[in-house]
C-alpha positions as CSV (number, residue, x, y, z in Angstrom):
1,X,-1.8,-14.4,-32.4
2,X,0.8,-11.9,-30.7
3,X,-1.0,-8.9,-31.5
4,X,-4.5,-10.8,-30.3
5,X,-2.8,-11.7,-27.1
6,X,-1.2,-8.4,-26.5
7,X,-4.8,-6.6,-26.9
8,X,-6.1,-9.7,-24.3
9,X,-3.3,-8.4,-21.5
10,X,-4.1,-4.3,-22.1
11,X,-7.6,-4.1,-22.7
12,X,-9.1,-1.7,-20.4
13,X,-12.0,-2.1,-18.0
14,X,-14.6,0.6,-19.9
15,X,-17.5,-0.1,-18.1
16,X,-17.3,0.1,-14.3
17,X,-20.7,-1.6,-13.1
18,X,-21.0,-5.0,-14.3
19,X,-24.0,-6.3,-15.2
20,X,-24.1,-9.3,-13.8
21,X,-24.3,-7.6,-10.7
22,X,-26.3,-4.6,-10.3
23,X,-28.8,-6.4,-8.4
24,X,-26.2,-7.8,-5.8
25,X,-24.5,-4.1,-5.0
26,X,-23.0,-3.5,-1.5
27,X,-24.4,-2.0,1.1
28,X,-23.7,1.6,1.0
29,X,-23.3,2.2,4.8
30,X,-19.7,4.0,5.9
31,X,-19.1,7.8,6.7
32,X,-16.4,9.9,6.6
33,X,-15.5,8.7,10.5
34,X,-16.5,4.9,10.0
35,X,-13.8,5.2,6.7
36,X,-11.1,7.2,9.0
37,X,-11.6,4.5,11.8
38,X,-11.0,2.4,9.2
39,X,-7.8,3.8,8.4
40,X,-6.4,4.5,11.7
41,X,-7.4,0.5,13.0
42,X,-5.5,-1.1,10.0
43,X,-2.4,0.9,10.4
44,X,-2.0,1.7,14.4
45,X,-2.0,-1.4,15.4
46,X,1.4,-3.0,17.4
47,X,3.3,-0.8,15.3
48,X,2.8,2.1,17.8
49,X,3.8,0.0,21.0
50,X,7.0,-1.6,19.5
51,X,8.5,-0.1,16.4
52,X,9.3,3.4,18.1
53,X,11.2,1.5,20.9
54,X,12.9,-0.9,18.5
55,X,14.1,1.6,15.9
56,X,15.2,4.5,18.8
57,X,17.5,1.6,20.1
58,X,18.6,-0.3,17.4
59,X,18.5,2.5,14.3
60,X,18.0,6.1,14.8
61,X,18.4,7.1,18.5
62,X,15.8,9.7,19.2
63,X,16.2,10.9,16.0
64,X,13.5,8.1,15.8
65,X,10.9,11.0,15.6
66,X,12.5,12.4,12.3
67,X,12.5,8.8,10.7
68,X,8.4,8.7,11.8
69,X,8.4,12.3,10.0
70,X,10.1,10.9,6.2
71,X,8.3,7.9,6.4
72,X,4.8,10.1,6.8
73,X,5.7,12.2,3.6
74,X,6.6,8.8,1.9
75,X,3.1,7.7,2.8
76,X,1.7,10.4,2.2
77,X,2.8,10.9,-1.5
78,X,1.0,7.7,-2.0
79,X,-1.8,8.3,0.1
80,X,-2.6,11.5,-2.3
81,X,-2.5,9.4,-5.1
82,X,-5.2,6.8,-3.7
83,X,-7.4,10.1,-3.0
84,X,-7.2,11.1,-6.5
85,X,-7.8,7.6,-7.9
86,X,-10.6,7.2,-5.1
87,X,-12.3,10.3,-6.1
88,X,-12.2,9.0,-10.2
89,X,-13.4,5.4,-9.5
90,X,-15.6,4.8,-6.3
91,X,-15.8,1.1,-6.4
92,X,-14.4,-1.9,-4.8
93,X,-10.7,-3.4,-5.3
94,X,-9.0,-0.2,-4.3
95,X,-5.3,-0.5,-6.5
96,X,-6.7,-2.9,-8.5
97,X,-9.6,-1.3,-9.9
98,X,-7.9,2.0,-10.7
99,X,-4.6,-0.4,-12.6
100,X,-7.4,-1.9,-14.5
101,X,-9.1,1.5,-15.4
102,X,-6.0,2.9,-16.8
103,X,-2.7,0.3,-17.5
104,X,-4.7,-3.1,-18.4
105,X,-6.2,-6.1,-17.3
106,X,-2.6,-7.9,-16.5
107,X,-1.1,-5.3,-14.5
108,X,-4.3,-5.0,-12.8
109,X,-4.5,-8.8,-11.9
110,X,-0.4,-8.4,-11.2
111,X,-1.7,-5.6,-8.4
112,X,-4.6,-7.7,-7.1
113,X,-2.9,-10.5,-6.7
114,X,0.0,-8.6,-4.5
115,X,-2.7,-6.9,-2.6
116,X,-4.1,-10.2,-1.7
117,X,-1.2,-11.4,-0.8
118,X,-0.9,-8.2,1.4
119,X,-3.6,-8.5,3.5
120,X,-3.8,-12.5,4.2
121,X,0.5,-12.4,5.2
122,X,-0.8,-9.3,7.4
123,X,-4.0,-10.4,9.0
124,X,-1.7,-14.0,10.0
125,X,1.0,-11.9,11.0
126,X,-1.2,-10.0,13.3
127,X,-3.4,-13.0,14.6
128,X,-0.3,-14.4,15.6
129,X,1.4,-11.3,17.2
130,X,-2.2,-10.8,19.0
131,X,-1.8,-14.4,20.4
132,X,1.7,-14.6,21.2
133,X,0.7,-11.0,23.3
134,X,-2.0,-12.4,25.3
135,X,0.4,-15.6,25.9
136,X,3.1,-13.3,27.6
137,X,0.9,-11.9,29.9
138,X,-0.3,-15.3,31.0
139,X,3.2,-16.7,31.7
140,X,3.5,-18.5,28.0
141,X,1.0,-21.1,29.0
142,X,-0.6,-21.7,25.4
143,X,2.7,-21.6,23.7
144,X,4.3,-24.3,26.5
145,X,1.0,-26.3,26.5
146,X,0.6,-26.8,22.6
147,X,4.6,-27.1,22.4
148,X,4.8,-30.2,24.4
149,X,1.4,-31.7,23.1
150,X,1.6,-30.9,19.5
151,X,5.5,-30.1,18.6
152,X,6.1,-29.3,14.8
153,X,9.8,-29.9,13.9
154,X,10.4,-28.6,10.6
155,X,12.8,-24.8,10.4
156,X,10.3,-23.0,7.9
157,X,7.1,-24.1,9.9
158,X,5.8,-22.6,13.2
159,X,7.3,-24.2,16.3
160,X,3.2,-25.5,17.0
161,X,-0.1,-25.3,15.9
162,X,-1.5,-21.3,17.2
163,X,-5.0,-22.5,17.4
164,X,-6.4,-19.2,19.3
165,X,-5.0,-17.3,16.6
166,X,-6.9,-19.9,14.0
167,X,-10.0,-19.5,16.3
168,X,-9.5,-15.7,16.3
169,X,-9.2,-15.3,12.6
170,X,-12.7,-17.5,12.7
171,X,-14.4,-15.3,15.1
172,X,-13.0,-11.8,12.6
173,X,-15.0,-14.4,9.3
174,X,-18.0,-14.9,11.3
175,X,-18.0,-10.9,12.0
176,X,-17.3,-10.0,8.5
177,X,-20.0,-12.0,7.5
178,X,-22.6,-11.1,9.3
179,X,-22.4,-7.1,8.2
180,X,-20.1,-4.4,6.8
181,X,-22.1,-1.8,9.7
182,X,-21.4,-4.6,12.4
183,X,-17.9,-4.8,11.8
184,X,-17.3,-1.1,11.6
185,X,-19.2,-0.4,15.1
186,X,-16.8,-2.9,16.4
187,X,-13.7,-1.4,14.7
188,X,-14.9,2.3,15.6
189,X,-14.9,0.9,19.7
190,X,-11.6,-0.6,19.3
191,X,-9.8,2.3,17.5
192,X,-11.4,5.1,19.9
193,X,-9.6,2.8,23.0
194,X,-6.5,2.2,20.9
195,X,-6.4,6.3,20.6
196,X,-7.2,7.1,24.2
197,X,-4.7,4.7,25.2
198,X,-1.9,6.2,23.4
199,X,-3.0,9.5,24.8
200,X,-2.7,8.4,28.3
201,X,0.9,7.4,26.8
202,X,1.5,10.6,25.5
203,X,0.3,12.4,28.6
204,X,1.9,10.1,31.4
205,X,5.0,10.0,29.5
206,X,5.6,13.7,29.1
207,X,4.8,14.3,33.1
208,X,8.7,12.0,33.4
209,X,10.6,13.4,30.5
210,X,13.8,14.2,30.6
211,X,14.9,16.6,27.4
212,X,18.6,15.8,27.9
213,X,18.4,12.4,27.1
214,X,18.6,13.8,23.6
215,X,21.6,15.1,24.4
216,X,23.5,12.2,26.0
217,X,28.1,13.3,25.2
218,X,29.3,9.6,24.1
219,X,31.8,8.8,27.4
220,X,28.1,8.9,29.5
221,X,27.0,5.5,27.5
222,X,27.4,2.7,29.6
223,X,30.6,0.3,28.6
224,X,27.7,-2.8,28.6
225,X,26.3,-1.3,25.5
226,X,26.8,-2.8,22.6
227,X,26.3,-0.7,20.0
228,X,25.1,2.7,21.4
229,X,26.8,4.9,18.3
230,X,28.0,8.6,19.4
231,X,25.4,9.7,21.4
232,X,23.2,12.9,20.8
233,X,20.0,13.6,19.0
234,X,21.4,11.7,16.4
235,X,23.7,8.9,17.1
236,X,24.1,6.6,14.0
237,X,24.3,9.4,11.7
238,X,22.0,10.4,9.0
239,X,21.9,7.2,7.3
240,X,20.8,5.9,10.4
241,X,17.8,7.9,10.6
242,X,17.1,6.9,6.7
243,X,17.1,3.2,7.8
244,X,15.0,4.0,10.2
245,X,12.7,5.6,7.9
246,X,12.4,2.8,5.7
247,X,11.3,0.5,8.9
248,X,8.9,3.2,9.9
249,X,7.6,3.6,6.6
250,X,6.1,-0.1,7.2
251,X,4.1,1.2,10.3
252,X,2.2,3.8,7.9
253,X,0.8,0.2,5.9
254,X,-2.1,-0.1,6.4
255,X,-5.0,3.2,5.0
256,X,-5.3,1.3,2.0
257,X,-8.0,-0.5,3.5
258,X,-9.6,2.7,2.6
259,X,-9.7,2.7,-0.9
260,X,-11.6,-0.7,-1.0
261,X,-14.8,0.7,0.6
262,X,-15.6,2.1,-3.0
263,X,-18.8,0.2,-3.1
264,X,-19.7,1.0,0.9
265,X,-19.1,4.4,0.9
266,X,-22.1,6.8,1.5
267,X,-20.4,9.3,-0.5
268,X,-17.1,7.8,-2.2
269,X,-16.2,10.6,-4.2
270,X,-15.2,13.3,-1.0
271,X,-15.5,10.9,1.8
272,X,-12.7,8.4,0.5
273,X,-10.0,11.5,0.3
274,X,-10.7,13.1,2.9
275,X,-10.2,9.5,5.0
276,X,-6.9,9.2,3.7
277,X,-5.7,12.1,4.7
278,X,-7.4,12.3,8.1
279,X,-6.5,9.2,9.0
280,X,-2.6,9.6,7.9
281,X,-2.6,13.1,9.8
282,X,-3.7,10.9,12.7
283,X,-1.3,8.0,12.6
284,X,1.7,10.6,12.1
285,X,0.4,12.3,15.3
286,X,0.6,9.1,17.4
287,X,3.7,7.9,15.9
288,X,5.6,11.5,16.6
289,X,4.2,12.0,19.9
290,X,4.7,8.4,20.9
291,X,8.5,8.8,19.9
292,X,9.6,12.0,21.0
293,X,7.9,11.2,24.7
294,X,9.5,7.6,25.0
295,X,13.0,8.6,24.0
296,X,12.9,11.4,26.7
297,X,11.2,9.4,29.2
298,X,14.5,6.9,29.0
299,X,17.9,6.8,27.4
300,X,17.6,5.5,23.8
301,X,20.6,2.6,24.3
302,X,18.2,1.8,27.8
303,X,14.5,0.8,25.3
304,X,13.3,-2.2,25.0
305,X,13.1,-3.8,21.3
306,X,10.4,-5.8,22.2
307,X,8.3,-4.4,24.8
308,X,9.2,-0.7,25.3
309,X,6.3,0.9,26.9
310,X,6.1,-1.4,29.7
311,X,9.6,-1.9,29.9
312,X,9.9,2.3,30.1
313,X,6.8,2.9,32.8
314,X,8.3,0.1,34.6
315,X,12.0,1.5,34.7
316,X,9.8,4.7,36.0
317,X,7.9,2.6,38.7
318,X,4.8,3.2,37.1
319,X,2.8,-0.5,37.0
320,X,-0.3,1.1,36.4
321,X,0.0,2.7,33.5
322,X,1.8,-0.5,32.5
323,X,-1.3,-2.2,32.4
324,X,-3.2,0.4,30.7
325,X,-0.6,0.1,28.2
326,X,-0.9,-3.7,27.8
327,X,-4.3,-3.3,27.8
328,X,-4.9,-1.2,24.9
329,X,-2.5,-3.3,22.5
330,X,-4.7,-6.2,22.6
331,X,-7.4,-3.9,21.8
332,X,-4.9,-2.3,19.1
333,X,-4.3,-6.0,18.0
334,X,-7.9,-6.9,17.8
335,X,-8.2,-3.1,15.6
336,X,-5.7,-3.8,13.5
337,X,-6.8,-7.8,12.8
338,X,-10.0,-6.4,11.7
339,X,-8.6,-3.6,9.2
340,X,-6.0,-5.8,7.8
341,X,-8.3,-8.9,6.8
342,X,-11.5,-6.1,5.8
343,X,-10.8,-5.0,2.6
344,X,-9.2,-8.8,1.2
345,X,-13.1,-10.3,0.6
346,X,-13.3,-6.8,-1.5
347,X,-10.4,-7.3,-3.4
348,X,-11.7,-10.9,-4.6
349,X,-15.2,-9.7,-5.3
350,X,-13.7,-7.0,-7.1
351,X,-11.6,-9.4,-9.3
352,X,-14.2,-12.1,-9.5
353,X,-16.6,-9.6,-10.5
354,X,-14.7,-8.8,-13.8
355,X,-14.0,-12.8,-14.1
356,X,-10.5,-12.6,-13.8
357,X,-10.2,-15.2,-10.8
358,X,-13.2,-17.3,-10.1
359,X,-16.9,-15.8,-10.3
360,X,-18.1,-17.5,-7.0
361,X,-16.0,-15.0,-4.8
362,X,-18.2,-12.5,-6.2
363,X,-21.4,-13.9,-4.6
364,X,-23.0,-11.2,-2.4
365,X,-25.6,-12.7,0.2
366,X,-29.2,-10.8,0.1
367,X,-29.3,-10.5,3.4
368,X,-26.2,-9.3,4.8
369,X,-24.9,-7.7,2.0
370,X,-21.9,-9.0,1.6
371,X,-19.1,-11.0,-0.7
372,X,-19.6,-13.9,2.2
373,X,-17.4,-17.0,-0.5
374,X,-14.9,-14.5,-0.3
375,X,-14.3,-13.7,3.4
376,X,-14.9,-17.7,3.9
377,X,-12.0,-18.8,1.6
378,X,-10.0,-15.4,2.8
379,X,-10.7,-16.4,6.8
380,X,-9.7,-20.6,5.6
381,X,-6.7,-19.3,4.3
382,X,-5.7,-17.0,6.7
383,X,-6.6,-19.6,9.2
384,X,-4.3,-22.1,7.7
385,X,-0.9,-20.1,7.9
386,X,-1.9,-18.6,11.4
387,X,-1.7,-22.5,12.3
388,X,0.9,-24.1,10.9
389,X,3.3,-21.2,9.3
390,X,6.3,-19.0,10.8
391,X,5.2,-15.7,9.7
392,X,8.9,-14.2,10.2
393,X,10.2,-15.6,6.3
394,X,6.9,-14.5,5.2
395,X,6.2,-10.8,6.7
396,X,9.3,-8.9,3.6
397,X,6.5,-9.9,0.9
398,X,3.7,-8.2,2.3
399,X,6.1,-4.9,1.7
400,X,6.8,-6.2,-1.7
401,X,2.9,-6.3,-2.7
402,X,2.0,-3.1,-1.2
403,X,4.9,-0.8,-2.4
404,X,4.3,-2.2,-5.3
405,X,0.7,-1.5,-5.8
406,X,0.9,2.4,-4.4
407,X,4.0,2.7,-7.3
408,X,1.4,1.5,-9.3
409,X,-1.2,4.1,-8.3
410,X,1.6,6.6,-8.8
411,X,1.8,5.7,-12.5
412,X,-1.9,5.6,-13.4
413,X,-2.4,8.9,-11.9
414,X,0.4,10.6,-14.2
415,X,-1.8,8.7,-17.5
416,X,-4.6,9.8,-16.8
417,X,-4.0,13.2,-15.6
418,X,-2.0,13.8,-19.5
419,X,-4.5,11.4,-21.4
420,X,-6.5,13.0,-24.4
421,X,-9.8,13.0,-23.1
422,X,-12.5,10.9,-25.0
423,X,-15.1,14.2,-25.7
424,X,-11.9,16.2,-26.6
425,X,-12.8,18.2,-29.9
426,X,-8.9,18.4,-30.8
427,X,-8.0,16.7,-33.8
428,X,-5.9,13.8,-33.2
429,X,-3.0,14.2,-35.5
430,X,0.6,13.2,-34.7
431,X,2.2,15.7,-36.9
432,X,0.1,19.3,-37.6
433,X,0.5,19.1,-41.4
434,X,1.6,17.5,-44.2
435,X,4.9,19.5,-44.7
436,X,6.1,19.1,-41.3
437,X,9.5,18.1,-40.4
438,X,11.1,15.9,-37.8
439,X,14.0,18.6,-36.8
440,X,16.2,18.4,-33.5
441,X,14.4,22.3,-33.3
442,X,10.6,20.9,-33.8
443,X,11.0,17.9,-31.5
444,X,12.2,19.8,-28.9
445,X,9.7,22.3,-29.1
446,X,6.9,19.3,-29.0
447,X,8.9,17.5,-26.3
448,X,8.6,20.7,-24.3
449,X,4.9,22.2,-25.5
450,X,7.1,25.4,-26.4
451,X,3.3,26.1,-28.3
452,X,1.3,26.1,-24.9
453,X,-1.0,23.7,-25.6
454,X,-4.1,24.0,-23.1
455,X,-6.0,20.6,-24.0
456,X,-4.5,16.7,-24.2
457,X,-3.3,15.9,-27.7
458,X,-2.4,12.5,-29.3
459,X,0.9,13.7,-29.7
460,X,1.0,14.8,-26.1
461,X,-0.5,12.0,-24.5
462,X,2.1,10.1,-26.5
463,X,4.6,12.2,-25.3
464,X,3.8,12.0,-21.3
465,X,3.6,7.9,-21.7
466,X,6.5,7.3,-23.4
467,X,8.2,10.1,-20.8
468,X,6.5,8.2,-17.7
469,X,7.9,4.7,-18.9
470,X,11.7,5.9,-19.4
471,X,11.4,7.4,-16.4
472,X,10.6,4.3,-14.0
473,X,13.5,2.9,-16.3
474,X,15.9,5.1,-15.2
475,X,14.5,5.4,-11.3
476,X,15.1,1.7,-11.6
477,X,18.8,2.4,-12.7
478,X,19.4,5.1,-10.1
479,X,18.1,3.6,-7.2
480,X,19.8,0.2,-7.8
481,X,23.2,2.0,-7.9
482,X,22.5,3.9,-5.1
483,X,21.3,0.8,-2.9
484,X,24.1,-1.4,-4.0
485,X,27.4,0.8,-5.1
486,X,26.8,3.5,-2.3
487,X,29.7,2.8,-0.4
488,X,31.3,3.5,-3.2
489,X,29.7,6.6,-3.8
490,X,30.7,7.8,-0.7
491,X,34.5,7.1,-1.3
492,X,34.5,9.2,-4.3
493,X,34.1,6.6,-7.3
494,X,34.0,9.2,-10.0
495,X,33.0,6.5,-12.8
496,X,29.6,5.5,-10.5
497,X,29.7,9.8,-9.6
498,X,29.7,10.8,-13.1
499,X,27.1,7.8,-14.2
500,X,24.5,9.3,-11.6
501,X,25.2,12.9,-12.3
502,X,24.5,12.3,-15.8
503,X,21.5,10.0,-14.9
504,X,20.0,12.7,-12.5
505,X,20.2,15.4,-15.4
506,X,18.0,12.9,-17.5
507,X,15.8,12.1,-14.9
508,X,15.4,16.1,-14.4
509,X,15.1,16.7,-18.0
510,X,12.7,14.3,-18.8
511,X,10.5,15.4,-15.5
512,X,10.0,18.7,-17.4
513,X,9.2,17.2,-20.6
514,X,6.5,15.2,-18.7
515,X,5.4,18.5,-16.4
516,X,5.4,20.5,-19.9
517,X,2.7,18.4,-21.1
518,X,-1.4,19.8,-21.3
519,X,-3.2,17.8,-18.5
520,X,-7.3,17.2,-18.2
521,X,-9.6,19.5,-17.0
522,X,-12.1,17.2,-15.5
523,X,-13.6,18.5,-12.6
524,X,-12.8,15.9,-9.4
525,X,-13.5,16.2,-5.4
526,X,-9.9,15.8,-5.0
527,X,-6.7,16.0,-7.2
528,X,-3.1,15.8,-6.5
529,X,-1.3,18.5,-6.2
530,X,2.0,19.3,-7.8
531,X,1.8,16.9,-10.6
532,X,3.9,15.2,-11.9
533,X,6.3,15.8,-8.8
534,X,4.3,14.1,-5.9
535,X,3.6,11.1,-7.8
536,X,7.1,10.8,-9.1
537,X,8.5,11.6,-5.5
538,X,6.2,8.0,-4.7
539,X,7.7,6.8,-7.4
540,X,11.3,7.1,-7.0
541,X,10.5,6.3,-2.9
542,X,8.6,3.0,-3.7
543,X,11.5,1.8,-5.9
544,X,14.4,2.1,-3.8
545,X,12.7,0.4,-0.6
546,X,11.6,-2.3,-3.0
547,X,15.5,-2.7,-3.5
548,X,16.1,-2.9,0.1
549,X,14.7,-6.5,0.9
550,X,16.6,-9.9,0.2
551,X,17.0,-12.1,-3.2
552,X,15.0,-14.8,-0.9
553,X,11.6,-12.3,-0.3
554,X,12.5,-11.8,-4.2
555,X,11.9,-15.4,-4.8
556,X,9.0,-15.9,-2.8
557,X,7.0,-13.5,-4.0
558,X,8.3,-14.7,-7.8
559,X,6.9,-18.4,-6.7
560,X,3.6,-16.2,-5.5
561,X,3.5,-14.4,-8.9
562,X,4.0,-17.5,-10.9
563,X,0.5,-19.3,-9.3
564,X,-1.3,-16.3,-10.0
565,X,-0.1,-16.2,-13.8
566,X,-0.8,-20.0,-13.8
567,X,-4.4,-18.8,-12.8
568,X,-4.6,-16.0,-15.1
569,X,-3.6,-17.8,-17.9
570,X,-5.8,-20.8,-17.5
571,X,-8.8,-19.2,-15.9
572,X,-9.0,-15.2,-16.1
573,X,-8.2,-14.2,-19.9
574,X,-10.3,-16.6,-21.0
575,X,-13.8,-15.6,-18.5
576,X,-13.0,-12.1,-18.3
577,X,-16.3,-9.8,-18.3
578,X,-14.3,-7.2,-20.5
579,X,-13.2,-9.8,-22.6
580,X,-16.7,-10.7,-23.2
581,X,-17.8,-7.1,-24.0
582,X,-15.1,-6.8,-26.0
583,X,-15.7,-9.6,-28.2
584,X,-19.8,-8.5,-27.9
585,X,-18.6,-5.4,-29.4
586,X,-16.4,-6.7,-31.9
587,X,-19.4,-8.8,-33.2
588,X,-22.0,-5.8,-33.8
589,X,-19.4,-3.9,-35.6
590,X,-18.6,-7.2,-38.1
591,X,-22.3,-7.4,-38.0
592,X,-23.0,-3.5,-39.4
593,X,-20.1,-4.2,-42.0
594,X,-21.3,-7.3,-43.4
595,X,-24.9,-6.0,-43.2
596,X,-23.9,-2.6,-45.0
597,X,-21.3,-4.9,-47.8
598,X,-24.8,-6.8,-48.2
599,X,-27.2,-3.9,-48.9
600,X,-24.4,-2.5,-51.5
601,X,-24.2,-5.6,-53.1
602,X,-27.7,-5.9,-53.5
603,X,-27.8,-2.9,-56.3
């Protein structure tokens, strides 16, 4: 019974189109700049009017710009594996798909199920942010209105029903529905505004710039500030900046929405990397530029959290570009609204597809060509918690899902890159003859490939898996110690010193074991470089910003986890379409035995 349900929970997706729906395919409509639009909406959204203001005054100082720059390589490192991944499987589901090609059907319903969870807390957290923007510049007269008439007194619960963010989210379903070519038109107007507006940022900003204000000596900060650190380009230190870059990481969230377009794609294969990376060069341009000019424009201790743009061109007695600035974050609202709830309807058809949640949410419609059950039930539930939740308990999980999907990602791309390949002539042997020893000498040359081994073995492949899994076991170790014994670590604790050192050497050693190993030579549009260091730079990122949220977003996203199993477990291992092949299969084979057994019998 173990060993059945174990083979249930790993099996591997083998074939990637499923039959049941060849006739019902997506429309095949996006190019290289509809999927970079893409991209670029879903991540540079309010992010790039608030969180450079916010972490300058609170964080970093205007070493904000440096915190933008190490949370662009974190994203990047995982935005190099979705290119790889992309360029392997072009279809629908994005992490989940590529989880299911390579770990097994539970992870991969572990990552879907985050990744849904992703997109609906992000498309309500934006609805609402878009509403509660478009409030403030009307005097608060929604808020106040539906306050008095419709008051909702209970602490985890919104204050009152947002129903222009539920009629918003409505509008986005009724959009989605009608076309995947519609809806990237619209997306492709917005993002083009939301980019020329942060130009005229850029531009209008630099013309009042003041570089000294990166230099500001710590007797010039005002006695009414707070907490204004000790001045300079960096005033809370280095760890500072590191804080910031983990909140800055969060504004890279977002490209994805990329890798779900498998199935929409013109050209999957080069398109889909090449959007990843275009679309991350562009968001790290507007984050930098966008930092470095608001930081000079005003003192860092002088931003506003909330608003800083306005609040900077205003200090400046510039209205007009004030506006402009307004302006384009509704549009930047609206962009981002429409990349964060886009790829959710693909997720579900994915997953629906392979019969691992329910197969109506893989209904395509003939006409418009797309998975229209799945962006109804995605815009009802979206629609729900924009009305009647407070986001702000809620917003921690969405980072839990994604980081833990591109860790994910990271793994698969270091098994497949050492797996044996299938049309491999090499004989799969563990040991290379009979009279072969298991010698500290022997091990450590096979540990190593002292023999230069050109082509994946079973011993190798072995070798790299059992290397990948003890080292997320001892990333775990190291980044727990470092998030919660580092202030001893600073005060010279030689016991947790000595436990890291020693850790580190392990870490380092078993890298090189991994690195040692023969990879494949299959040809792909796009692989990662540096392997296995870039994916277990992700890796080792992923895990220690994981670490850096609260025991409550740990138990929310635990109660999140356990519906899903409860879904799984009931629903999904039971109707899964690999399942079914498998069984299929397992049935010709008993078949051709008892049908050979028969015809030997017979003489």
């Amino acid at each position: 019974m173990t060993s059945r349900l174990w083979k249930a929970l790993s099996r591997r997706r083998i074939e990637l189109e499923n039959e049941n729906t060849k006739g019902e395919r997506l429309a095949r409509v996006l190019d290289l700049f509809d999927l970079t639009a893409l991209g670029v909406g879903a991540t540079l959204g309010l992010g790039v009017y608030v969180l450079a203001g916010s972490v300058a005054k609170e964080t970093a100082g205007p070493a904000v710009s440096i915190s933008f720059l190490i949370a662009a390589i974190a994203s990047a490192f995982a935005g190099l594996c979705y290119a790889e991944f992309a360029s392997r499987v072009p279809k629908a589901g994005s992490a989940y798909v590529y989880s299911y090609v390579t770990v097994g059907e539970f992870i991969a319903f572990v990552i879907g199920w985050n990744l849904i969870l992703e997109y609906v807390i992000g498309t309500a957290s934006v609805a609402r942010g878009l509403s509660s923007y478009i409030d403030a510049l009307i005097g608060n007269v929604m808020g106040n209105a539906l306050r008095s008439l419709m008051p909702i007194d209970v602490s985890f619960l919104s204050e009152y029903p947002d129903f222009f963010a539920f009629a918003m989210v409505m509008l986005l379903v009724v959009l989605l529905c009608i076309g995947v070519k519609e809806s990237s038109i619209l997306n492709n107007i917005f993002t083009v505004i939301n980019l020329i507006t942060i130009t005229i940022v850029i531009v209008a900003g630099s013309m009042k710039a003041n570089p000294s204000n990166w230099s500001i000596a710590p007797e010039d900060i005002p006695d009414t500030v707070k907490n204004g650190g000790t001045g300079g380009f960096m005033p809370f230190g280095m760890s500072g900046v590191m804080v910031g870059a983990a909140k800055c990481f969060y504004g890279f969230v977002g490209f994805d929405a990329i890798a779900t377009t498998g199935e929409e794609a013109k050209n999957p294969q080069r398109h889909i990397p090449l959007a990843v990376v275009l679309s991350l060069i562009v968001i790290f341009i507007a984050y930098f530029g966008v930092s470095i000019v608001l930081t000079m424009m005003l003192p860092y201790y002088a931003q506003s959290a909330d608003a800083p743009f306005p609040h900077a061109f205003d200090e400046i007695g510039w209205p007009a570009v004030k506006w402009i600035v307004n302006i384009g974050a509704i549009f930047a609202l609206c962009t981002s609204l429409l990349g964060a709830m886009f790829p959710l309807p693909r997720v579900l058809y994915a997953m629906a597809s392979d019969g691992i949640i329910f197969k109506t949410l893989s209904t395509v419609h003939p006409k418009t060509m797309t998975p229209i059950y799945g962006t109804v039930l995605s815009g009802l539930l979206i629609g729900l918690m924009t009305l009647i939740f407070n986001l702000q308990q809620l917003i921690d999980m969405m980072s839990i899902g994604t980081l833990l999907a591109y860790t994910i990602v990271a793994i698969c791309v270091l098994i497949l890159r050492y797996q044996k390949e299938e049309n491999s002539s090499n004989v799969s042997v563990i040991l290379p003859t009979s009279n072969y020893q298991l010698t500290p000498v022997n091990i450590f040359k096979e540990l190593f490939n002292l023999q230069n081994r050109k082509e994946p073995t079973e011993l190798s492949n072995k070798i790299a898996n059992v290397g990948i899994a003890f080292f997320c076991i001892v990333i775990c170790i190291i980044t727990f110690l470092i998030s919660n014994m580092g202030e001893h670590l600073l005060a010279g604790n030689m016991v947790i010193s000595v436990t890291l050192s020693v850790l580190a050497i392990v870490l380092f050693l078993n890298l090189a074991a991994i690195g040692r190993q023969p990879v494949q030579r299959i040809e792909l549009s796009f692989k990662v470089p540096l392997v296995p260091l870039i994916p277990c730079l992700s890796i080792f990122i992923n895990t220690y910003l994981m670490l850096q949220l609260d025991i409550f977003t740990w138990i929310r996203f635990a109660t999140w986890l356990l519906i899903g199993f409860c879904i799984y477990g009931f629903y999904g291992i039971v109707h899964s379409e690999q399942g079914k092949r498998d069984k299929a299969e397992n049935e010709k084979l008993q078949q051709k035995y008892v049908e050979k057994f028969r015809i030997i019998t017979s003489f």
